[in-house]
TIMI-2910 file (N, C-alpha, C, CB; in pm, 1 decimal, decimal comma, always signed):
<rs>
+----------+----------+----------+----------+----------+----------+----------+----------+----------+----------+----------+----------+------+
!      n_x !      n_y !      n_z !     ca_x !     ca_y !     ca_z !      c_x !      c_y !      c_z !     cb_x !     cb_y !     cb_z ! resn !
+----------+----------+----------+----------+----------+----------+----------+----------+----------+----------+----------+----------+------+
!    +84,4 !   -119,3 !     +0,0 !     +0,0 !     +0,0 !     +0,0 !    +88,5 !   +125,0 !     +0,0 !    -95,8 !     +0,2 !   +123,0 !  Unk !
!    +66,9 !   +187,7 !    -60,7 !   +120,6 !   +350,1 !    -94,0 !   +143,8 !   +431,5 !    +43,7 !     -7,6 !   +445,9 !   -190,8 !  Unk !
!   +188,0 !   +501,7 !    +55,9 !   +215,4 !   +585,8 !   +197,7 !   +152,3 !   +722,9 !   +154,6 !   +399,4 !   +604,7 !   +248,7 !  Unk !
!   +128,1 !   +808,8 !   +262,0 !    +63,5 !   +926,2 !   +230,7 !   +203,4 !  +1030,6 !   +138,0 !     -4,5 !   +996,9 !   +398,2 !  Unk !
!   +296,9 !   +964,2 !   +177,2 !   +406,7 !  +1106,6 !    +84,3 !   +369,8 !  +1066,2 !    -40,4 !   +614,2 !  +1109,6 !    +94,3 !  Unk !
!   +365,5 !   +962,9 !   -103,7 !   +354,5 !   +912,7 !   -259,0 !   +200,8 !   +936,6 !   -278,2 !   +404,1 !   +733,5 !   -290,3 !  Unk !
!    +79,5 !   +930,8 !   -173,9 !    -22,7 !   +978,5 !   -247,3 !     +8,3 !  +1167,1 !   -288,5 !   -166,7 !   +941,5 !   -145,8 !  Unk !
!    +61,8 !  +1223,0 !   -184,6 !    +72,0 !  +1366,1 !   -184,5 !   +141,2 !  +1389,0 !   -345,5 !   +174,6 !  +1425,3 !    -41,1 !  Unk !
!   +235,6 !  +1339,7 !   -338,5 !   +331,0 !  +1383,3 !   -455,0 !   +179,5 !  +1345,3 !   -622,5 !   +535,4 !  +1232,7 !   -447,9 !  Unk !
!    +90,6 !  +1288,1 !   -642,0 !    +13,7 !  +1305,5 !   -696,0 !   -109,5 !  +1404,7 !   -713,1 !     +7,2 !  +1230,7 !   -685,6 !  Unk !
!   -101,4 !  +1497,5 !   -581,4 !   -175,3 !  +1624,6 !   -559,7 !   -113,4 !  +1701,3 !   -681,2 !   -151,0 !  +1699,8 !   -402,7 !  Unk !
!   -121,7 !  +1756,4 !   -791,2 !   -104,7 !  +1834,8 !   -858,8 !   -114,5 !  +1967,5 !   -793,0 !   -172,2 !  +1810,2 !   -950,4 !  Unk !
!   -250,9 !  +1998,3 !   -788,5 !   -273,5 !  +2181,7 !   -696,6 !   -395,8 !  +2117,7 !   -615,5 !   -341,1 !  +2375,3 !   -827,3 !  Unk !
!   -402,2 !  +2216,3 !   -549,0 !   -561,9 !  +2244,4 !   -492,2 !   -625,5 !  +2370,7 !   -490,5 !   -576,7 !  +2211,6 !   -353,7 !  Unk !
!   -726,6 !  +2394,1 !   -503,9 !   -793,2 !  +2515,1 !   -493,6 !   -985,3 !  +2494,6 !   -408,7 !   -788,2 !  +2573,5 !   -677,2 !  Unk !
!  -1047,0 !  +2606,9 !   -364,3 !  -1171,4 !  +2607,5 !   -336,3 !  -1240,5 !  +2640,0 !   -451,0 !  -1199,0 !  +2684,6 !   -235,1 !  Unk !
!  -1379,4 !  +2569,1 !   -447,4 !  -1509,3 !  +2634,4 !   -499,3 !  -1588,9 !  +2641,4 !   -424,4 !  -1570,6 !  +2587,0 !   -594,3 !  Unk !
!  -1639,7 !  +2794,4 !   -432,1 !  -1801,0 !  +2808,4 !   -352,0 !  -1947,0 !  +2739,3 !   -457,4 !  -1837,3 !  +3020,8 !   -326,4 !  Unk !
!  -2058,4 !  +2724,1 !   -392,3 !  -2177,3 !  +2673,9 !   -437,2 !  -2230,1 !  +2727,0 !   -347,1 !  -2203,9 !  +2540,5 !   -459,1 !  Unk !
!  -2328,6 !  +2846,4 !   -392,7 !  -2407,5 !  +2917,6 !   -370,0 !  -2515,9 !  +2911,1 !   -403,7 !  -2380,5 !  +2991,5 !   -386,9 !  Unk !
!  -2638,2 !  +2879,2 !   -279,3 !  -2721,3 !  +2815,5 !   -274,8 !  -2867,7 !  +2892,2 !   -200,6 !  -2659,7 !  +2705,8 !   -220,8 !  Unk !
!  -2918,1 !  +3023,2 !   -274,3 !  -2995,4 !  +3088,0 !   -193,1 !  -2889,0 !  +3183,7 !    -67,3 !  -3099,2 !  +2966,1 !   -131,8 !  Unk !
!  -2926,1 !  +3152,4 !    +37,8 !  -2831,5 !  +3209,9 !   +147,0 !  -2738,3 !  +3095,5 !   +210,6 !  -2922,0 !  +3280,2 !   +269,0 !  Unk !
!  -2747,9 !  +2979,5 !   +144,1 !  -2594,6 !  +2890,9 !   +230,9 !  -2481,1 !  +2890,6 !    +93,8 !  -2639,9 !  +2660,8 !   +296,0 !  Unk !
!  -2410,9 !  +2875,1 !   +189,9 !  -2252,6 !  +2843,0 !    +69,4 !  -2206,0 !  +2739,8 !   +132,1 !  -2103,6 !  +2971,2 !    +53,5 !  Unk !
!  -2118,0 !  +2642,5 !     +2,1 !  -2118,0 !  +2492,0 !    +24,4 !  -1943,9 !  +2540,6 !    -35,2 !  -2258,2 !  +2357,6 !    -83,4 !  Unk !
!  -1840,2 !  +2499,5 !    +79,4 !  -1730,5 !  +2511,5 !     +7,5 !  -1662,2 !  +2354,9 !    -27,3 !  -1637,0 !  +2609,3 !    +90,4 !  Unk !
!  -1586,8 !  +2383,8 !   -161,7 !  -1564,1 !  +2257,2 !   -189,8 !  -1411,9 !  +2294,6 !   -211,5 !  -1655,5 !  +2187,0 !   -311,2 !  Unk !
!  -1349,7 !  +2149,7 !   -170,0 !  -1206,9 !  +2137,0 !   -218,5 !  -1184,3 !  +2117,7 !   -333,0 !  -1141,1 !  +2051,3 !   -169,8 !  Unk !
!  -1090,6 !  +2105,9 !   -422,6 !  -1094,7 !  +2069,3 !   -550,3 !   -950,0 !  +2011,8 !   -554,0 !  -1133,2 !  +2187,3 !   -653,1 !  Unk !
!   -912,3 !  +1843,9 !   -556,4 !   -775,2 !  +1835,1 !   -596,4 !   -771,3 !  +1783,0 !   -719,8 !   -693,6 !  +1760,6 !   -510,8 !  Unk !
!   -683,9 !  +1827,9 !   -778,5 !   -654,5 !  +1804,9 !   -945,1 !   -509,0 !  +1667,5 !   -896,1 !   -576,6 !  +2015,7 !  -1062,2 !  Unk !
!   -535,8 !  +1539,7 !  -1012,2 !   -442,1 !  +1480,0 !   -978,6 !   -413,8 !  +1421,1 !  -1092,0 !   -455,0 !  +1410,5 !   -875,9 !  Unk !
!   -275,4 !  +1325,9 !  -1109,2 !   -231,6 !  +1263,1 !  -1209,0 !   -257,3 !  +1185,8 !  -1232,2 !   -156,4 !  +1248,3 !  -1223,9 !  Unk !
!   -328,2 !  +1103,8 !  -1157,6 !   -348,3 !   +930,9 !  -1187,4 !   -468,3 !   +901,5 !  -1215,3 !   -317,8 !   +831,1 !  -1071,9 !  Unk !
!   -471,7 !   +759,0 !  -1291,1 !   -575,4 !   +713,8 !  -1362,0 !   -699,4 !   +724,2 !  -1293,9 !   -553,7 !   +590,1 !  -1400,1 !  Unk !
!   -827,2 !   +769,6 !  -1308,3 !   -932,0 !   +796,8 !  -1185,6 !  -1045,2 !   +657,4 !  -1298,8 !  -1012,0 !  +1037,6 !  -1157,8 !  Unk !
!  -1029,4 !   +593,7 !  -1428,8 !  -1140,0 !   +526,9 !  -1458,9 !  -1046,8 !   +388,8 !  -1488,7 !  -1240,5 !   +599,1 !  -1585,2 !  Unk !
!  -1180,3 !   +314,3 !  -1376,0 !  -1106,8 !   +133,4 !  -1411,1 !  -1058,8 !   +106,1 !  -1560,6 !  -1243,1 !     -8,8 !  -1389,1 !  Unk !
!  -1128,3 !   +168,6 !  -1647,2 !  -1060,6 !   +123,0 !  -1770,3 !   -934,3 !   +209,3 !  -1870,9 !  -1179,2 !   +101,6 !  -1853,5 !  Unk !
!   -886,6 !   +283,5 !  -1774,1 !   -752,5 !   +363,9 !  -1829,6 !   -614,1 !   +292,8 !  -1781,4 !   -750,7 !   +530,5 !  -1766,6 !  Unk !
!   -528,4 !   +301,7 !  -1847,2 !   -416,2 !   +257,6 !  -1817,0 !   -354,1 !   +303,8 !  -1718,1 !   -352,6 !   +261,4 !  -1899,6 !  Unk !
!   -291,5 !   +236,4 !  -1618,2 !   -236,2 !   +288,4 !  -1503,7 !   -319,8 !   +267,4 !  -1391,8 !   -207,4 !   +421,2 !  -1517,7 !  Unk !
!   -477,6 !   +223,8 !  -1399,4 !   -566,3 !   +253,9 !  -1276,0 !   -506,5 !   +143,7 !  -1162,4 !   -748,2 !   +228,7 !  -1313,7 !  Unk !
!   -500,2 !   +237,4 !  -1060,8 !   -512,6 !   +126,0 !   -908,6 !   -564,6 !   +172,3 !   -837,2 !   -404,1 !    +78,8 !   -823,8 !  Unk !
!   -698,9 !   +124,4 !   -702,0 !   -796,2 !   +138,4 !   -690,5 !   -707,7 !   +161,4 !   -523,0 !   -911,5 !    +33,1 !   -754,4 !  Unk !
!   -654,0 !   +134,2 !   -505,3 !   -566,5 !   +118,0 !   -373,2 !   -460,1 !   +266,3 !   -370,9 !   -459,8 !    -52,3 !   -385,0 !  Unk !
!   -429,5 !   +258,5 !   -473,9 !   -355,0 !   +433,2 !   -480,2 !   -454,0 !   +523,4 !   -483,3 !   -259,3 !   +478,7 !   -622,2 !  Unk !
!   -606,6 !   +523,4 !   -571,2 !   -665,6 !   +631,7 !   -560,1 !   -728,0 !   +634,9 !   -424,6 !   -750,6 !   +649,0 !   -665,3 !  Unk !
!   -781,0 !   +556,9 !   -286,3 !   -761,9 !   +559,9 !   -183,0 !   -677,2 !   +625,0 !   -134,4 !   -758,6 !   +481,0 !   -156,4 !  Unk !
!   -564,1 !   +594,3 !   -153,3 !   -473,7 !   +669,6 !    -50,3 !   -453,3 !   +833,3 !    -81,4 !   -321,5 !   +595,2 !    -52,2 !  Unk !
!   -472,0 !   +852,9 !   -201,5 !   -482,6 !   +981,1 !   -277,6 !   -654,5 !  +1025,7 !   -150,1 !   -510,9 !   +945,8 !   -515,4 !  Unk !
!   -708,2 !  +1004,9 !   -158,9 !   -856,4 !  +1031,1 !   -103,7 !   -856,5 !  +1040,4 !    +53,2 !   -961,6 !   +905,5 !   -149,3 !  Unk !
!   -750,8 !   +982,0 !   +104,1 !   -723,3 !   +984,5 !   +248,0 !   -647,0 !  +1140,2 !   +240,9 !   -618,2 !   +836,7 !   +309,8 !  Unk !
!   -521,6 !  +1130,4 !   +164,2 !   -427,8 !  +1285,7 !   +195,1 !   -557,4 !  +1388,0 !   +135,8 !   -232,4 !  +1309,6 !    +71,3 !  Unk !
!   -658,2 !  +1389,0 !    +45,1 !   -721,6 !  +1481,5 !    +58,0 !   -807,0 !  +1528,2 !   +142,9 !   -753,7 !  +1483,9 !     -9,4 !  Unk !
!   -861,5 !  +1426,7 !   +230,3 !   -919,0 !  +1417,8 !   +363,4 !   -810,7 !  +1491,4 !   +480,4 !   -946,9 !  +1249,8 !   +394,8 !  Unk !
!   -733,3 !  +1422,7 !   +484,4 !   -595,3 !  +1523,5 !   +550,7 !   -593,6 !  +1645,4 !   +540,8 !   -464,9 !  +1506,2 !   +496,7 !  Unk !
!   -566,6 !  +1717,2 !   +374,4 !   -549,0 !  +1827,7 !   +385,0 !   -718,3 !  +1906,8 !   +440,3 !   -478,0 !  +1863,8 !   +244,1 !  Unk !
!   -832,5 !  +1884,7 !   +388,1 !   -923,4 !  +1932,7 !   +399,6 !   -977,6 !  +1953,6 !   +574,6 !   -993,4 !  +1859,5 !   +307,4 !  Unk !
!   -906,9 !  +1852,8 !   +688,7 !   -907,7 !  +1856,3 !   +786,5 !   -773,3 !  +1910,5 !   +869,8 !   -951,6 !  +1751,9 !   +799,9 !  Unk !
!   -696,4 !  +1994,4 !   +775,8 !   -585,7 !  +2070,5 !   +810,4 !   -631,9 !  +2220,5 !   +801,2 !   -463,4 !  +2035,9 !   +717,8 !  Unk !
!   -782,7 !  +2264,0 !   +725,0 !   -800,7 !  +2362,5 !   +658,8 !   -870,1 !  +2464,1 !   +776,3 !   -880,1 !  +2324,4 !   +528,4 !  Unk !
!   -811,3 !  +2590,2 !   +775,7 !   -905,1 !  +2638,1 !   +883,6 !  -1068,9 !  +2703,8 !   +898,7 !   -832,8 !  +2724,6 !   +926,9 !  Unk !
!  -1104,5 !  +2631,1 !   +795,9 !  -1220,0 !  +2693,8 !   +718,9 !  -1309,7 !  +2555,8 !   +724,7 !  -1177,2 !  +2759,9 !   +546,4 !  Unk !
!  -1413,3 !  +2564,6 !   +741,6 !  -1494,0 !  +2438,8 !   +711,2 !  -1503,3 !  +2390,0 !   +584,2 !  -1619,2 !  +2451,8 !   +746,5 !  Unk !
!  -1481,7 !  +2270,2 !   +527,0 !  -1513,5 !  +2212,3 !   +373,3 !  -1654,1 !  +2109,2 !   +392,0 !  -1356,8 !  +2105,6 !   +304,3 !  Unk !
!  -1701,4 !  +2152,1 !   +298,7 !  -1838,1 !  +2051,8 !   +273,0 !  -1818,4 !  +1970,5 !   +175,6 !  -1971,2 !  +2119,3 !   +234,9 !  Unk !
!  -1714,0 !  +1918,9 !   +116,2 !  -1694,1 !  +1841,5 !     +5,7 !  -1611,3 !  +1803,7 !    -45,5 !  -1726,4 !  +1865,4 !    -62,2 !  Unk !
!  -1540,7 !  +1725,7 !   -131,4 !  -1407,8 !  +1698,9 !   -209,7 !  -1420,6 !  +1678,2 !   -279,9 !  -1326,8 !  +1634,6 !   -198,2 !  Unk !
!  -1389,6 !  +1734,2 !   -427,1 !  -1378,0 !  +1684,0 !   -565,7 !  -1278,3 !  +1644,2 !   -617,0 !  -1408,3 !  +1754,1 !   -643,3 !  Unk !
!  -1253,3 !  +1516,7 !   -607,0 !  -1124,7 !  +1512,4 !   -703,4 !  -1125,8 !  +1493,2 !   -862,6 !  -1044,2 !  +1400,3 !   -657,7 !  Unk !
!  -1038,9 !  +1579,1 !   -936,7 !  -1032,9 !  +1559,5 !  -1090,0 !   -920,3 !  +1523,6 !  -1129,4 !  -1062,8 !  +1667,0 !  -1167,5 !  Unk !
!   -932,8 !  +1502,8 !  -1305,5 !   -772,5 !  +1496,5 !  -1350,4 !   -737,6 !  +1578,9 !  -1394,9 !   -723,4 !  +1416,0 !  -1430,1 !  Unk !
!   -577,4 !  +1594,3 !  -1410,2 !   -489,6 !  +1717,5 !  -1410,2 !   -521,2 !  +1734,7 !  -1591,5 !   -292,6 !  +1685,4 !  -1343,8 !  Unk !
!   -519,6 !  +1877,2 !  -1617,7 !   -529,5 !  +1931,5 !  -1740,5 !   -420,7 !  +1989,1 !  -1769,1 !   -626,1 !  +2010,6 !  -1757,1 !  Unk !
!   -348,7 !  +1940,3 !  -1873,4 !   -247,8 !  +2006,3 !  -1910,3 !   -268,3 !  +2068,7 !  -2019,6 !   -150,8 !  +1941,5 !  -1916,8 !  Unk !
+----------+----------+----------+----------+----------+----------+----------+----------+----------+----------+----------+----------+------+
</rs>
């Protein structure tokens, strides 16, 4: 199993989005990453994108701001 430094080093960036909803706002994390996110792409392991999903849990519970969510995507180059 992967360690959290090798999921990290697949964090590309992170950034927030708000979702604005009447009068609540829903903030979301957004990590952009490198690795395969669909069972049928080359490279997928279902055990790395876990551990990728734990360090984003990490950072989002490092944040001093409340998060209502996590999106993870793939990196656009």
């Amino acid at each position: 199993m992967r360690t959290d430094r090798e999921a990290e080093r697949h964090i590309i960036r992170t950034w927030f989005e708000w979702v604005i909803d009447g009068l609540a706002r829903k903030v979301i994390l957004v990590v952009e990453t490198d690795l395969a996110m669909q069972p049928d792409e080359q490279g997928y392991e279902l055990l790395t994108l876990d551990t990728l999903r734990a360090a984003a849990i990490a950072r989002s519970r490092a944040s001093p701001g409340a998060i209502d969510r996590i999106r993870i995507v793939p990196v656009r180059y």
